[in-house]
C-alpha positions in Angstrom: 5.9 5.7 7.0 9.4 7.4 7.6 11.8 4.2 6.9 11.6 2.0 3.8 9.2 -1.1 5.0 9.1 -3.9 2.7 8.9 -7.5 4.3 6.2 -8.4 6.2 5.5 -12.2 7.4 3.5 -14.4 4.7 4.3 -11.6 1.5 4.7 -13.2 -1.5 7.9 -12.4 -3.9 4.9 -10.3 -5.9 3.8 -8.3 -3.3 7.3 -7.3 -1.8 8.3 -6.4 -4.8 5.0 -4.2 -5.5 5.7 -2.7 -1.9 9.1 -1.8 -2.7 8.3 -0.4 -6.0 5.8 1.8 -3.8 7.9 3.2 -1.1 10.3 4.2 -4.0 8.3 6.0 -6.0 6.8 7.4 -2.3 10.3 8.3 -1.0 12.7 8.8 -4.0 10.3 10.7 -6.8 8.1 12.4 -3.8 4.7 11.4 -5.0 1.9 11.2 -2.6 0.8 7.8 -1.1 -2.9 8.4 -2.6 -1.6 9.0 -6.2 0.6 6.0 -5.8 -2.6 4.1 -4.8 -3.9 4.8 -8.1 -1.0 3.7 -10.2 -0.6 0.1 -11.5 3.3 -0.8 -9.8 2.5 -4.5 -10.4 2.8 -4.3 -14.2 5.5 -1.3 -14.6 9.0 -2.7 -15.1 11.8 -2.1 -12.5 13.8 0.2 -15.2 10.7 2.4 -15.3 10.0 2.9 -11.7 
């Protein structure tokens, strides 16, 4: 993925917000998808990510 993709039909608020936290750490900090497969986004507070 090139572009920042966060909605897609029947996501919950949960798991947009885990997909967003994703493509962040993906796009912004430059970590690889597979090591940010391996990370827990669903617990780590917005101020940390």
């Amino acid at each position: 993925m090139t572009d920042l993709q966060i909605r897609k039909r029947g996501m919950s608020q949960d798991e947009v917000k885990k997909s967003f936290k994703q493509q962040i750490v993906v796009h912004v900090a430059g970590c690889s998808q597979e090591k940010v497969d391996r990370m827990d986004l669903s617990n780590a507070k917005d101020e940390d990510v």
